[in-house]
N, C-alpha and C positions, 0 to 999 in steps of 0.2 A: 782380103785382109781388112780391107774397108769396110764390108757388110760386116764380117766378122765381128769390129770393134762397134759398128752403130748396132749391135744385136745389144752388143753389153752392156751400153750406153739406156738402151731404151729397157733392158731385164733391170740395171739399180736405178733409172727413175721409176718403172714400178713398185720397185721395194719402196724405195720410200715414199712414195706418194701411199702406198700401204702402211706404212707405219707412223703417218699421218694422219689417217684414218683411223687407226686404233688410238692414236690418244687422241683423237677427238672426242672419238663417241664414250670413254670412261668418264669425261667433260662433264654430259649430263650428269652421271654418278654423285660427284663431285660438286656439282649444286645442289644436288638433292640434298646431299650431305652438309652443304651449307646452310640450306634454306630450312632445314630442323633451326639450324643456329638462329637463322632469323628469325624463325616463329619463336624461339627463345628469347631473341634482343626485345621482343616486345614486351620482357620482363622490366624492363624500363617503366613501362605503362604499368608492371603490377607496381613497381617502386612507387612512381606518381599515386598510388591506392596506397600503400605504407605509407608515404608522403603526407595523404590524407589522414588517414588512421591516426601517424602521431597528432596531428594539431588535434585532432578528438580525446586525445589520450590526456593532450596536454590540457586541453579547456577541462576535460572530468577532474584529470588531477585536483587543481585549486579549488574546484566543487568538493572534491570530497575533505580536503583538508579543511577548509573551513565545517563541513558540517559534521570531522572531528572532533572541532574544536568548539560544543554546540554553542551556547551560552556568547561565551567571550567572542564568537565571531561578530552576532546581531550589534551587537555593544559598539564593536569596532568597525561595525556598518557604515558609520558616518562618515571612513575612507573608503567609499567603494576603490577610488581608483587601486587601493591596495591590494585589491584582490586578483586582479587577472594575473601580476607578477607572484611567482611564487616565494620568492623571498622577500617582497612587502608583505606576503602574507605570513610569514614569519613574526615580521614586527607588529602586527594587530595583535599580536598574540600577546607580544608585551605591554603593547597598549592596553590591550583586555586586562591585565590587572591596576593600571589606574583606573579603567572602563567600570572596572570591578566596583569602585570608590563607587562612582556616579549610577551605575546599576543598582547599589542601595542608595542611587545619587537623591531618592526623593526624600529619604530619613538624612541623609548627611548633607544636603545641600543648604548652603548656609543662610542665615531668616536675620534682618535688626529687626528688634524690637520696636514697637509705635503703635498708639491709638489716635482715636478723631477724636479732639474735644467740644463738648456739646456746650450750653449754657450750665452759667451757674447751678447748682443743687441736681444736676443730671450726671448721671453716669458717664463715660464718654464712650464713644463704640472702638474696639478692639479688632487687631488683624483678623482675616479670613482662615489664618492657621491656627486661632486657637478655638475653632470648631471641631479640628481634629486632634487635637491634646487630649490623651486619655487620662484616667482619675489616677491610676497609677502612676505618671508621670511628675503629679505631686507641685504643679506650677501655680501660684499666688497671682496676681494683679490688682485687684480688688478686694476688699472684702464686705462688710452689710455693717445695716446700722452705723449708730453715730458715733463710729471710733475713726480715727485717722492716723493713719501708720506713717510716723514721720520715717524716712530712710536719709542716711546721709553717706555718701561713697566719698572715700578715700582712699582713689588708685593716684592722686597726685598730691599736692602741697597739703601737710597739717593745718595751715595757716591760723589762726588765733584759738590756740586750744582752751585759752584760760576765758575769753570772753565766752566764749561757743558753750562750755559747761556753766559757766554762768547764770545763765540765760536760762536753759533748761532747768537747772536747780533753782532759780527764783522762781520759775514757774508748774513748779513738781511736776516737772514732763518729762517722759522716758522716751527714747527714740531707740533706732537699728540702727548701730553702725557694720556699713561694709568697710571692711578695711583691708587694703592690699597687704601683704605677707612682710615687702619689704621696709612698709611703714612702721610695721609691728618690730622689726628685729632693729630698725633704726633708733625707734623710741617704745620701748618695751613698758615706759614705765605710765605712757599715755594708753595703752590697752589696761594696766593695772586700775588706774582713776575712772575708766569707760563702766570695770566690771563691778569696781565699787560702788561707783552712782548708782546702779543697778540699772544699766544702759542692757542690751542685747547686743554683741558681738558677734557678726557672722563670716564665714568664709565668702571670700574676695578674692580668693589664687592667692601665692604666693609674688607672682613675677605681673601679674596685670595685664596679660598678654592675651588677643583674640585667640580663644580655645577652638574658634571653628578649623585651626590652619594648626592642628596639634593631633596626634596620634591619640585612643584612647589609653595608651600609655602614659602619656606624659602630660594627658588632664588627670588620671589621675593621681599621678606622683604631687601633681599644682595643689590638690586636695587633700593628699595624706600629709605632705610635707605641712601644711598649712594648722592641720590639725595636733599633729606634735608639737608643734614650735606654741600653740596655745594652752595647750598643755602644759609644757617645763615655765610659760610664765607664767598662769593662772592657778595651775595645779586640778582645774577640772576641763569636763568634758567641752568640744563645744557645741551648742546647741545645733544641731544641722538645719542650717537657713543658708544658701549660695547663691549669690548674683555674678552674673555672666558679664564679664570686663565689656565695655561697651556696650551691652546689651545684644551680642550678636552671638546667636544660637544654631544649633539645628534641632530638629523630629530625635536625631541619632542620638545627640549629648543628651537631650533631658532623659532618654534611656539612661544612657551612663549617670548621671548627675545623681537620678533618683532610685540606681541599682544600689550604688553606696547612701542610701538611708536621707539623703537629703530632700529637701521641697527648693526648689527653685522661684524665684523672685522678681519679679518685671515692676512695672507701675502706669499709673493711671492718672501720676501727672508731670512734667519734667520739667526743664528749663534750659535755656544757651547759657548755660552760669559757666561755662569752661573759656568763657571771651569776657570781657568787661562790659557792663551792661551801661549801657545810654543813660539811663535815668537815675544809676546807682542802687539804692537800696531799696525803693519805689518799684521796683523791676520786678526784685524774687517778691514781695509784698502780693504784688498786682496776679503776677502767675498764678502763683496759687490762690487767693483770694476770691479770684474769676473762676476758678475751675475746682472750687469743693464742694465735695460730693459726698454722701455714706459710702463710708469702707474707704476713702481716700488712702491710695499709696503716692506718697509723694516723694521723688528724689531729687535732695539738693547733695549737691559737691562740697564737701568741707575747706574745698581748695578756695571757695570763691571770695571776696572781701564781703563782697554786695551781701551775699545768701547770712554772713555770721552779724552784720550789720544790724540784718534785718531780723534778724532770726526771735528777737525778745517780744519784736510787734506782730512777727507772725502767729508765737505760740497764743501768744492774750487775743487776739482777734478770732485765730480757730476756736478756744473754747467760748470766747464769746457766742458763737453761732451756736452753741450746745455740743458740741463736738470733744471727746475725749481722744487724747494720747493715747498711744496704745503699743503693747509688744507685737509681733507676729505669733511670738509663742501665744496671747491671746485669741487669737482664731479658732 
């Protein structure tokens, strides 16, 4: 009975020690079966190459929106750092249209006016920009021979109107007034006395205001406006002659300025007459007296005490030198 049982004993550890052996060896199968999977997990490593490819994608991306956007990107250059994010480069884009301004920045970038005064009876030399002023642009500063363009602006105080014509009528001398728009609607009835004397009357803007920092819109409404309101006082036309409120211009406005029919206006000799002068009326005297020239444009401020003071000994001393008053419409 004992052997009986140790047979039976030693027949089921055979079985299983056989069926030990068979799931072993399907084992191998089963990494085989795996190890596809792992030659797959090294799809990771293709990820890492996706991985790569985007940053490629992503650096072309911003390359190629900018050179979408052809023009207004170069303009909006000046942020490079804008570029590598894609939604800075979004904002160059709105930048590119102030960019736009200054991309015609070389006609619209704003200029004052100024010359270099030489000695008495010389000419005086003039900015570097008005070698590129074209004839069509229609700009004054000088003109020849012995006439001298008196100019008198009035973008501030009228100050003594009644001596100021005076002066001029005792001495049969005709000058330009520039006159701002609001001096004209204030006192309408000193434009009337200007046109009578037989003065020259030109547009001045209505409001006085630097036109470099104004839409070409709303120079020229400063200009049509200007010209109506001369109009319903005078009843005639006005002669198109403009001076630029402080003397500060661009390339772009004298386009504008001389598209509507007018000649623009500078000078060739000026003065600090907008401050009190030191010596009083010795001052504007001495200015201009030191710096006449043929074709003299001269511009005094009607605001100043000194310049209307002086104004009776300036006219009798210009002609003294042989020198004639004179209109622009003269030219």
């Amino acid at each position: 009975m004992k052997k009986h049982m140790l047979a039976i004993s030693a027949i089921t550890a055979f079985a299983v020690l056989m069926t030990a052996c068979a799931e072993l060896n399907p084992q191998p199968a089963a990494t085989a079966a795996v190890s596809p999977k792992a030659s797959t997990s090294p799809s990771p490593s293709a990820k890492p190459t996706a991985t790569v490819s985007p940053s490629p994608a992503a650096t072309k991306t911003p390359t190629e929106k900018p050179s979408e956007k052809p023009t207004a990107k170069p303009s909006a250059s000046p942020s490079p750092s804008a570029s590598p994010s894609p939604s800075a480069t979004a904002k160059p884009a709105q930048t590119a249209k102030p960019t736009g301004a200054p991309a015609a920045s070389g006609d619209k970038k704003a200029v004052s006016w100024y010359y270099m005064k030489k000695k008495k009876g010389q000419v005086p030399d003039f900015p570097a920009e008005t070698k590129k002023m074209k004839p069509e642009q229609k700009v004054i500063y000088v003109g020849t021979g012995k006439k001298v363009y008196l100019t008198i602006d009035t973008g501030g105080p009228l100050g003594d109107v009644d001596k100021m014509l005076k002066a001029l009528k005792d001495n049969d001398a005709k000058a330009n007034f520039f006159v701002a728009g609001y001096n004209i609607k204030k006192d309408p009835e000193f434009l009337k006395r200007l046109v009578k004397d037989g003065h020259l009357v030109a547009n001045h803007t209505m409001t006085h205001k630097d036109m470099t920092e104004m839409t070409d819109e709303q120079v020229k409404k400063e200009i049509e406006d200007y010209e109506k309101l001369y109009k319903e006082i005078t009843g005639k036309e006005i002669v198109k002659y403009f001076r630029f409120p402080y003397g500060k211009y661009s390339p772009h406005l004298l386009d504008v300025i001389s598209g509507m029919g007018y000649s623009s206006v500078f000078w060739s000799t000026a003065m600090r007459d907008w401050e009190p002068r030191k010596n009083g009326a010795d001052d504007p005297y001495n200015d201009i007296m030191n710096n006449l020239h043929d074709g003299n444009v001269i511009l005094m401020h009607q605001g100043s005490e000194e310049n209307i003071e002086a104004l009776d000994r300036i006219i009798k001393a210009i002609k003294k030198e042989g020198y004639e008053l004179a209109l622009l419409s003269d030219m």
